[in-house]
N, C-alpha and C positions, 0 to 999 in steps of 0.2 A: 502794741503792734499797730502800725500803720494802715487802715482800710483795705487800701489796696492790696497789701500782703495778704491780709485774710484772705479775699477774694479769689487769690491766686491759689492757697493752699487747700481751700475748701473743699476742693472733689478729690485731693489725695488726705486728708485729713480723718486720721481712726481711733477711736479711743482703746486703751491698752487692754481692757474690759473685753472690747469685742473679739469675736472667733476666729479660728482662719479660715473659716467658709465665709463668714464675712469679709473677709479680707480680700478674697479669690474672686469675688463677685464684685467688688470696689474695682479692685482692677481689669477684668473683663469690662466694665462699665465705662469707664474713665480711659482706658486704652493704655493705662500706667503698668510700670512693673515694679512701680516701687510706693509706698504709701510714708507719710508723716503719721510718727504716734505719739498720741499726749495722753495725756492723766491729770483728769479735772483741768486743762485748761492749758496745761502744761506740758511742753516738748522735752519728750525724753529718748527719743532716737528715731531711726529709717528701718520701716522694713521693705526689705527685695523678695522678689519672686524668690530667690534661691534660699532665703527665710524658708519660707512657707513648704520649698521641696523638699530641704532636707529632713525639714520637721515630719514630711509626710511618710518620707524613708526611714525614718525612724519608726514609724506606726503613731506618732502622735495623734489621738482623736481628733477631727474637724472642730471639733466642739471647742479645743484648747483656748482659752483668751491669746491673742499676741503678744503680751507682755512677757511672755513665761518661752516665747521659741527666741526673742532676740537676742545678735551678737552683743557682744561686750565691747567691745571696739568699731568704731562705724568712724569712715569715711565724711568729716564736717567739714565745712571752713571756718574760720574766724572774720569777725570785724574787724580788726586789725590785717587782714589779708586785701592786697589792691585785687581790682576786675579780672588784671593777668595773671595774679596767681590762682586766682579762684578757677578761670578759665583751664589755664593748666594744669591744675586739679581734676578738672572733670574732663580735660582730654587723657590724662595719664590712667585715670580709672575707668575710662568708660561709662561716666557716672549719669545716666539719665535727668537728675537732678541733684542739687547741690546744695544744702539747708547751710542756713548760715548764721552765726549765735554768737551771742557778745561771754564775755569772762564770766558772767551769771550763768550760762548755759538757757538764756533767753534766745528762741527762735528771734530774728530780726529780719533775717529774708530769706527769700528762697530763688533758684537759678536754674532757668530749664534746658535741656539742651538747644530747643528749637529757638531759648532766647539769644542765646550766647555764640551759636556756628551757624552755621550758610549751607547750604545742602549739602554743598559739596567737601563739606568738614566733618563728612560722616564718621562713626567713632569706628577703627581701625578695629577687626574679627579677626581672632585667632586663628591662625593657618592652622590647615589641617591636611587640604591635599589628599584628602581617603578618596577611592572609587565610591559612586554612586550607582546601585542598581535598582532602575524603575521597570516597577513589573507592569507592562503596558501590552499585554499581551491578550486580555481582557474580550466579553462583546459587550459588556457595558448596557446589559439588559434592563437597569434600572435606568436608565437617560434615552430609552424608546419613543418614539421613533426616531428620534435624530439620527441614533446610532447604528439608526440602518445605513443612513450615508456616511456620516462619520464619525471614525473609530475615536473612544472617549477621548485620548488625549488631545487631539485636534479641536476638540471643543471649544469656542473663544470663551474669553476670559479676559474683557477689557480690549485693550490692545494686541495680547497674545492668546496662546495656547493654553491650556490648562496643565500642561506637561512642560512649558518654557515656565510657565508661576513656578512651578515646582523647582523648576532649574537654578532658576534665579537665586534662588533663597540658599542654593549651594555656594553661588560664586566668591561671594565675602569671604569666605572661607577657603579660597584657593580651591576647592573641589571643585575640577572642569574636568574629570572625567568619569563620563558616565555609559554604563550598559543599558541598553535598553531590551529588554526579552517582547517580543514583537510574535504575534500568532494572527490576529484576526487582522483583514488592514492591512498588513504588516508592510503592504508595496506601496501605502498611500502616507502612511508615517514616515518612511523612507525617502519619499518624493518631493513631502515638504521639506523636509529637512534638507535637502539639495537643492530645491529653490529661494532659500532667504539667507540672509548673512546673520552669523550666529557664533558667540564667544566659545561652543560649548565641543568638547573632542567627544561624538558619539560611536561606541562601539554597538552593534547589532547580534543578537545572539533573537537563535529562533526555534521556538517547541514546533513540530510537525503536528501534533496534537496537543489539546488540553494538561494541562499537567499540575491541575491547581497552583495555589499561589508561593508553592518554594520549588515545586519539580526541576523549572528550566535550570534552574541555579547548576545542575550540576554540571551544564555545560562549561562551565566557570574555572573548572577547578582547577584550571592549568593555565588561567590569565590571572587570577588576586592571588597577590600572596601578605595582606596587609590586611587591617578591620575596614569595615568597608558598610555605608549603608545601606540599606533597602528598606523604599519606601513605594506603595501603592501608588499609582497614577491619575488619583482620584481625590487624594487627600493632600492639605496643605498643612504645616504646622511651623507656626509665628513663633520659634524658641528660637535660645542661643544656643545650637548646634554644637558651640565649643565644649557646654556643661553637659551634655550628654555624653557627649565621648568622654570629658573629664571622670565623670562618674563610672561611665563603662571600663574605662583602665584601672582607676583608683580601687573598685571593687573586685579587680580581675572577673568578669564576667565573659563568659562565652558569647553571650547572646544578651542585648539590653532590648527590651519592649519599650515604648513611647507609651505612656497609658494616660487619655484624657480621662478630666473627672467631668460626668456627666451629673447632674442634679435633680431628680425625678423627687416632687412634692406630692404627698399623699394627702387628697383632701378630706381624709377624715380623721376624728382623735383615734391613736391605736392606744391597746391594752395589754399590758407586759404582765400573767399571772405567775406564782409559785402553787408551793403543794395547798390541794384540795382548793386549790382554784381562790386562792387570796390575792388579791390586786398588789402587785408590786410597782407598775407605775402606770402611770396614765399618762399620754403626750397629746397634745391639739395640734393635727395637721402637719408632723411633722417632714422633714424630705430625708430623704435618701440620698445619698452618694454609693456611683461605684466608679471603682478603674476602669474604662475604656481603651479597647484595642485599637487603637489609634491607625494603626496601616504601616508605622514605621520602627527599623530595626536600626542595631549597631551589630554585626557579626564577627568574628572571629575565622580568622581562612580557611583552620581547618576545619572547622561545617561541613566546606563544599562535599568533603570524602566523604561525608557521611548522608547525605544526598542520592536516593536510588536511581540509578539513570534510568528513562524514558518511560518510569511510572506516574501517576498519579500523584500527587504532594502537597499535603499541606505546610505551613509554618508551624501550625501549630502543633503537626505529629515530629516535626523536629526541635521541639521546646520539649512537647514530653520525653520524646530519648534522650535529650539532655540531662534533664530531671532524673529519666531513670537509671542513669547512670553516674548519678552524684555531682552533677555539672554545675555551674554556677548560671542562673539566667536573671536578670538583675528587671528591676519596673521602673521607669524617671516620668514622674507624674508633671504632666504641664494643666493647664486650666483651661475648661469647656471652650474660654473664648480662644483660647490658641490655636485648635483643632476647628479647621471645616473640612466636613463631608463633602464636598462638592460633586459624585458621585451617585448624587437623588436629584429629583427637581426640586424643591421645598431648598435644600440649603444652595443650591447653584443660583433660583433667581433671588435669593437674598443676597447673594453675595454680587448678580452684576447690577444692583439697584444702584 
């Protein structure tokens, strides 16, 4: 293999040995969603994010090597394929990168998107066209003092709002219509939103009072009649939105959670005992994973009816009356680096550095 090639593969390059918490971390790292995998030396297929999720939906351990979660069939090119079919390969699949192997099944190159398109050849998102409801109705006590003047979603964020980032990441996907549940603020969110020109159709729905973070919803119940998402007005999440609703349908789920994986390291060896206290394992330092409640949903219409009007409401007292009532509520795991808090100071000025 050519120098240069190496070069290029290096930072998505994993051995089939390693885990998929190694893997999940490669790509947080590297800003990839998809990695190259060999064995001693040797290219034996692509893993994608959607590897690693479905394996996680399975309950597959973190621990699993990635040899053992990959497809059977993967999306390559051939040496024998010109630039333009390669090209059109990876515009037809969406294909973030493009490994490319001679009749030996020898890697010989590899094809990035950002090598091959111009920005403006971005790869074409599944329509979806669901309602969007951001619960921005908040005082946003974690981002004090600011938020004494202004109410979290107006918060910048580069160029915009913290609430237009959020928007944005809908549009690819034909979703431009969004509710916005509006309490604290609610005539200063309104005011911008009438002063800038903006691709987005907002509808306004308003608590008179606190209502935690599902109450207002049941103002709702007689405008969606479709699945619809809700997501926090604080959080941002870097997924393909299509495979989440993919999975929310496929599952028939009522209700789908977004759950980041966060990674908490224990810096000391733990000790695993049995009976009368006989050492069953010893670990050095090892970390923890848990699911993280991310701030974002996929909902099912009729929820809304089941929504108390003008009380108090969590989301999460209506996951349990799902639950206790035999309901389906499904989890779509994305990776630490997917999910930001933007809703603290710690991860806000990390994020406008």
């Amino acid at each position: 293999m050519k120098e240069s090639i190496k070069k290029k593969i290096e930072d998505i390059k994993i051995d089939g040995s390693e885990s998929i918490l190694s893997a999940l971390k490669k790509m947080d790292q590297t800003y990839r969603r998809l990695l190259l995998v060999f064995e001693g030396g040797i290219f034996i297929n692509v893993l994608s994010i959607g590897d690693i999720q479905r394996a996680i939906i399975r309950n597959q351990s973190l621990e699993t090597p990635v040899r053992e979660i990959l497809r059977q069939e993967t999306r390559i090119a051939h040496t024998g394929q010109s630039y333009y079919e390669i090209k059109n390969l990876m515009l037809k699949y969406r294909a973030e990168c493009m490994p490319v192997v001679n009749d030996s099944q020898q890697l010989q190159d590899v094809y990035f998107w950002e090598d091959v398109f111009t920005e403006q050849e971005k790869p074409v998102k599944t329509e979806l066209n669901l309602p969007v409801v951001i619960m921005a109705g908040g005082r946003g006590t974690r981002m004090k003092p600011l938020t004494n003047v202004i109410p979290k979603p107006l918060i910048p964020l580069g160029e915009k709002t913290i609430i237009e980032e959020i928007m944005d990441r809908f549009l690819p996907y034909e979703c431009t219509n969004f509710f916005l549940s509006v309490n604290y603020k609610a005539d200063t969110i309104k005011h911008y939103f009438k002063q800038i020109e903006h691709p987005y159709n907002i509808s306004y729905f308003q608590e008179d009072k606190p209502l935690g973070t599902a109450g207002s919803l049941h103002l709702l119940k007689n405008e969606i009649n479709t699945p619809f998402f809700v997501t926090n007005c604080d959080i941002i999440i870097e997924e393909d939105y299509a495979e989440i609703y993919n999975y929310h349908k496929e599952n028939h789920n009522e209700l789908t959670v977004v759950a980041a994986l966060k990674h908490y390291p224990i810096p000391y060896g733990t000790i695993e005992t049995g009976d009368n206290g006989l050492l069953k394992k010893l670990s050095e330092k090892p970390e923890l994973t848990f699911k993280i409640n991310s701030g974002m949903y996929i909902l099912e219409p009729n929820l809304l009816k089941e929504i108390p009007e003008d009380k108090f409401f969590h989301i999460t007292q209506l996951i349990e009356n799902i639950i206790k009532r035999h309901g389906k509520v499904g989890v779509f795991p994305v990776s630490k680096g997917s999910w930001k808090d933007i809703g603290n100071w710690n991860e806000y000025l990390q994020k406008i550095k």
